[in-house]
N, C-alpha and C positions, 0 to 999 in steps of 0.2 A: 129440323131442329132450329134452323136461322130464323123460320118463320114465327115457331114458337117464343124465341126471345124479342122480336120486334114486339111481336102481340106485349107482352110481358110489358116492356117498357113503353109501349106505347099505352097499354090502362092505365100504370105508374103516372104518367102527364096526366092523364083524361080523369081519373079519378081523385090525384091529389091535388088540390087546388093551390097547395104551396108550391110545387114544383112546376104546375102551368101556369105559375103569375110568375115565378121566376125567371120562367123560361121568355114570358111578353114580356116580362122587363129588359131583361136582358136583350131580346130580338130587335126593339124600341132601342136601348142604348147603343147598340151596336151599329143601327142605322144613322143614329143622330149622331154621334159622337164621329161613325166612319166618314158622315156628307162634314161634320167640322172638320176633321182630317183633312180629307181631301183638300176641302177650303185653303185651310194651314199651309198643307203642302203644296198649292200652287199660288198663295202669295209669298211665300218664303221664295220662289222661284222669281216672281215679279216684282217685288221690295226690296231693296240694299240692305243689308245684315243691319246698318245703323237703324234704317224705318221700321224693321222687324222688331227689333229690341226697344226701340220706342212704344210699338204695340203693345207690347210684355210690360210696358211700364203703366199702361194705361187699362189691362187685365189687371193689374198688379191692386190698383188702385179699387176697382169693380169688387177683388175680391174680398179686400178690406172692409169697406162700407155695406157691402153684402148682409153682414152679420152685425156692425156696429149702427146699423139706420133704425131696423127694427130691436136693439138692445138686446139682442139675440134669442126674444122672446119668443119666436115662431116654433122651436121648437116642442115646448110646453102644451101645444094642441094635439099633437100626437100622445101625450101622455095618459091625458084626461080623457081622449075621446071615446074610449070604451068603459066609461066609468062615471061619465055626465051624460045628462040629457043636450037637444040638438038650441034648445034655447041658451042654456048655457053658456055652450059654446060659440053661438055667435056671439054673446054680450064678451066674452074673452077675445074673440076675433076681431070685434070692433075697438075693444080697449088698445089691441096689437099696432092696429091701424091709425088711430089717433097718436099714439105714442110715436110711431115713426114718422109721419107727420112734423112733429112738434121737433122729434132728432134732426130732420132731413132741414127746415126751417133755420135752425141753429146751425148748423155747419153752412149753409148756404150765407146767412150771415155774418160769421166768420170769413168765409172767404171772401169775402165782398170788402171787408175792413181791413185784410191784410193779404193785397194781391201778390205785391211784389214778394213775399216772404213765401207763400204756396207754391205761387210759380217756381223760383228758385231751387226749393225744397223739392218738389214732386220731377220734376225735370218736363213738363209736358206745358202747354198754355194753359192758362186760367179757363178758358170756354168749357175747354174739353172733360177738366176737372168739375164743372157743374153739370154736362154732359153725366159723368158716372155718376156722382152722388142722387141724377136724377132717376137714372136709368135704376139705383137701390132700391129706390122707392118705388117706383113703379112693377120692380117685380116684388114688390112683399104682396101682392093680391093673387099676383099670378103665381109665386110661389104655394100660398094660400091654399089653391085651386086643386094644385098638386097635390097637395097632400090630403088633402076632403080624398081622392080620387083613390088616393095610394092607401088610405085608413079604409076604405071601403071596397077595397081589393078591384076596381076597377080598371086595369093593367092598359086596355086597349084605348078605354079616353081618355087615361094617364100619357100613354105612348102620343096616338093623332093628337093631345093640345102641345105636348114636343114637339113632334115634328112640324105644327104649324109654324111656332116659334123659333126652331134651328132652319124652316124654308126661308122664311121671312128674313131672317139674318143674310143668309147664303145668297137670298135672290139680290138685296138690298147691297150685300158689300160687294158683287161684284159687279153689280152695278156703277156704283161710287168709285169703289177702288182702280175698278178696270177699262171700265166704258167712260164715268167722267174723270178717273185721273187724280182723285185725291190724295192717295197715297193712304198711311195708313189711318188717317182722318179718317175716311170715307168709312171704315169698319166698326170704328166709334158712333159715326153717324147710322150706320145700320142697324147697331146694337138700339141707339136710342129710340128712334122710328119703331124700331118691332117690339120693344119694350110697352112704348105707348097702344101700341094694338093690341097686344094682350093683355094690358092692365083694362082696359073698355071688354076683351072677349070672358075673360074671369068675372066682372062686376055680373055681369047676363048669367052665366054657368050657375054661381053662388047662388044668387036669385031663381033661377030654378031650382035648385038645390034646398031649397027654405030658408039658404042664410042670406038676410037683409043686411048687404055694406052701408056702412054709415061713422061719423063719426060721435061716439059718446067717450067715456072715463069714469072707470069705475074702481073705488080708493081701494075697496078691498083685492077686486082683480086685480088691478095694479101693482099690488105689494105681492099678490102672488107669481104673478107671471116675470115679474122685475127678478125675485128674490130664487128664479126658475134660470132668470135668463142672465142677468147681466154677469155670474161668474161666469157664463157663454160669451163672453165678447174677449177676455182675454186668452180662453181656451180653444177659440177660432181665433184668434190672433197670432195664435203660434202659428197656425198654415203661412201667414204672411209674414212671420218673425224668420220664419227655416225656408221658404221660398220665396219670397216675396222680395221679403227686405235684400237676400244673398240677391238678388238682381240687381241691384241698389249698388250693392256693394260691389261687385263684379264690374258695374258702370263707371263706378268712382275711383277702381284703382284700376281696371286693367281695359275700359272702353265699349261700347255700343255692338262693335265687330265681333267679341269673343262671348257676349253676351248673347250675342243673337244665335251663336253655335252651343251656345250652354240651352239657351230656349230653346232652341230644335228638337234636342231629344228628350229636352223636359215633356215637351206636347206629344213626344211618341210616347215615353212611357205613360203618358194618362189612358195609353191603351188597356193598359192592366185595371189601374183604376176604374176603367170606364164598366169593367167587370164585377171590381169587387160593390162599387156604387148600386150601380145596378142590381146584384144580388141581394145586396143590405137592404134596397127599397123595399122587399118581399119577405126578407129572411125579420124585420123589426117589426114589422106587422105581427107575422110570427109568434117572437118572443113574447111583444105586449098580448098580445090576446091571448093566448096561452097561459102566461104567469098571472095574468087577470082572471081569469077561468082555474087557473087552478088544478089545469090537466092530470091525470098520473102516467107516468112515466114519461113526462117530458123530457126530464135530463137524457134517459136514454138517445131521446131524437137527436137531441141538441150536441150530444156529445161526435153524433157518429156525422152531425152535416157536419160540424169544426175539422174533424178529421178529412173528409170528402174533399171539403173547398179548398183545405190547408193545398192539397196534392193537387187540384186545378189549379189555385195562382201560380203556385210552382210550374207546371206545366208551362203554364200561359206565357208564363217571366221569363225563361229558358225562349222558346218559341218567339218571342218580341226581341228580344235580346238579339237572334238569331237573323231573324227579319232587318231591324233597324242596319246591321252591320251591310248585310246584302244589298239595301235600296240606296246605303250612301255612298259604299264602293263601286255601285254598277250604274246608276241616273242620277246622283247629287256630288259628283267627288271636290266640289266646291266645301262640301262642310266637310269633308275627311278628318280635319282637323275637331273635329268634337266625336267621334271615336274612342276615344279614352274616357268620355263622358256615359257610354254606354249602361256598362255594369255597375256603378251606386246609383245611378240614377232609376232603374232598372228594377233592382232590385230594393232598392225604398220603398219602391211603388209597390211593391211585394208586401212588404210589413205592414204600409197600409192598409192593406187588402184583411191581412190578421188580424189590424187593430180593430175594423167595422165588424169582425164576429164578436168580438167583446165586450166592446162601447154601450152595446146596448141594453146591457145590463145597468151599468152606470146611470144612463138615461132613466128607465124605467125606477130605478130607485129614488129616482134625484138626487142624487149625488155628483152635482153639476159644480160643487163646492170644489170636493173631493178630485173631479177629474182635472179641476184648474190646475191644480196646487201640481199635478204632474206635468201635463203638457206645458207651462207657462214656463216652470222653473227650470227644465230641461230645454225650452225654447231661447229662454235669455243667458245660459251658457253656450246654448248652438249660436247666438250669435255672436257674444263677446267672441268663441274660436274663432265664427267668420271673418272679424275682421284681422284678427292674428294673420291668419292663411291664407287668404282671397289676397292679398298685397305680394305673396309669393305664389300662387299656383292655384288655378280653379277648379283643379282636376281634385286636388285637395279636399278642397271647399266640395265638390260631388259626394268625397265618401264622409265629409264629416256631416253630411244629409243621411246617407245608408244608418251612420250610426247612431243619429239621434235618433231616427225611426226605428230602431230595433230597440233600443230603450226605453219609447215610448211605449212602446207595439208590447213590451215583456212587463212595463209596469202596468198598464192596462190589463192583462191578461191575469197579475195576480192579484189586483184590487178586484177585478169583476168577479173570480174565482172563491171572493174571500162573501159576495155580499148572495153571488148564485153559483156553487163550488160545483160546476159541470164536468169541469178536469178529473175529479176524484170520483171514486166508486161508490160512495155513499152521498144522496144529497139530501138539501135539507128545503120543506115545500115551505118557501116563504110566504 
């Protein structure tokens, strides 16, 4: 009987091609994410709580610029790509490209005319702040790459040009960090280094690919991908308005030391996320091609993985939750004191997980408008709280994280519900 259910679920992989790209995404994130881990966890051994939290300032910044370099137009290829031809698409790709360019140009400018005020402001040196804004740019190609890879369900050179890039980091920062001694410079410096070598390994990939990088601009693309993307920059902003910025905050009233134990478990729970990310890479492919096609009885599908994955984050959350307490009381009892940090942070990372089954409806509608107006506006009261709270207690400041993500994660859920109604028993084929 045992042998009959292997069989069973092992055609289930073999024959469905969504749940064996899942499953490489997933096996690919698990690696990559576990060799960062690792990383993590053995400079946080080697770095003072202060250098540590310095790093988290200078991630903090990375993740900012991430999405404001390219005006948060990258994701608009994922849209169109089952719906235009491949010429198309590169002249959209190259518009992407010159655009960030011309952002990354401007901000470099900026900082150049007012040092002292950046510096001050960001708390890191000026170098290292044109270090990240480079390191943005250089991954808009290799991001790029990604996603040609991840639209064309190709999971395994999606995975190996990751893991080239998480080796390349890992070889590099412990080199710097550990063998020449820079401290947490040196991880900055690795990021830049392996940045640069993938932005050259992507330009080769595309080009076999048939897409020609270059730079042109094109007025009409332009209005379209801008008018796709740029309510995308204060909707990615929230990420660094509800984490980013509470780092900020954290720094400013309570110090470097309490930060770097708030960061600790913030990087564990990206364990869960590393799941639901992962998932979504496969699970949005999915959605777009499907609701492009036109399928019948998709909702059936869609209903019942929402239900599945609900009960694995859960799983997983519990399980991490479970884990983080064990590894800090038994080999780190130096962070003991970020314990209490566990459970919202933890469990954010949960709703998150909720929010990427829903999003993607959003996307595929374009309703990139619409998705602002929620993440933004609930982001800029998570902050005004933070600074109420973080001046008293950061443990605070954890769950008033839990709670915007369940807010977010519940208003998402009934705008997506409302544009593709999967929750309900009747649906309607857009």
């Amino acid at each position: 009987m045992l042998r009959t259910i292997k069989e069973k679920i092992l055609a289930i992989v073999v024959d469905n091609s969504f749940v064996k790209n899942s499953l490489i995404f997933t096996l690919f994130a698990t690696i990559n994410n576990g060799l960062n881990f690792l990383l993590i966890f053995l400079l946080s051994g080697y770095l003072s709580k202060q250098a540590f939290g310095e790093l988290n300032l200078f991630s903090t910044i990375l993740l900012v610029f991430t999405t404001i370099i390219p005006l948060g137009t990258q994701g608009y290829i994922s849209v169109i790509y089952y719906k235009k031809n491949k010429k198309y698409i590169n002249r959209i790709m190259n518009t992407i490209i010159s655009l960030s360019l011309i952002v990354f140009l401007l901000f470099s400018l900026i900082f150049y005319l007012l040092p002292s005020s950046i510096t001050n402001y960001l708390s890191i040196p000026l170098e290292y702040v044109y270090c990240a804004i480079a390191i943005c740019f250089f991954q808009v190609i290799y991001l790029m790459l990604l996603e040609v890879f991840r639209l064309e369900e190709k999971p395994v050179k999606y995975g190996l040009l990751t893991m080239t890039f998480v080796g390349l980091n890992i070889g590099l920062t412990w080199y710097l960090c550990v063998q020449r001694n820079y401290g947490w410079e040196g991880r900055a410096l690795a990021q830049f280094i392996s940045s640069i070598i993938c932005f050259g390994i992507s330009i080769y990939y595309l080009r076999q690919l048939g897409f020609y990088i270059g730079f042109s601009v094109n007025k009409n693309h332009l209005k379209r991908i801008t008018r796709f993307g740029l309510p995308l920059i204060p909707h990615s902003s929230t990420v660094w308005l509800r984490m980013g910025l509470d780092r900020y905050i954290i720094n400013f009233f309570q110090g470097a030391s309490i930060l770097g134990s708030f960061s600790f478990i913030f990087n564990f729970s990206g364990l869960i996320l590393m799941v639901g990310t992962a998932f979504n890479a496969s699970n949005s492919v999915f959605i777009f091609k499907n609701l492009t096609s036109g399928s019948p009885n998709i909702s059936v599908k869609l209903k019942k993985q929402v239900l599945i994955m609900t009960i694995t984050f859960a799983l997983i959350t519990v399980t991490s939750m479970v884990g983080i307490y064990g590894i800090i009381t038994l080999f780190m009892p130096k962070y003991i004191d970020a314990v209490p940090f566990i459970f919202p942070l933890c469990a954010a990372a949960f709703f998150q997980c909720i929010y990427y089954l829903f999003v993607n409806y959003i996307f595929y509608y374009k309703k990139t408008k619409e998705l602002m107006y929620i993440t933004f506006s609930i982001s800029i009261i998570h902050v005004i709280l933070s600074i109420c709270i973080t001046r008293y207690t950061v443990v605070g400041l954890a769950y008033l994280n839990l709670l915007s993500n369940f807010i977010i994660c519940s208003c998402v859920i009934y705008y997506s519900n409302k544009l593709y109604p999967i929750l309900r028993k009747q649906n309607i084929n857009e």
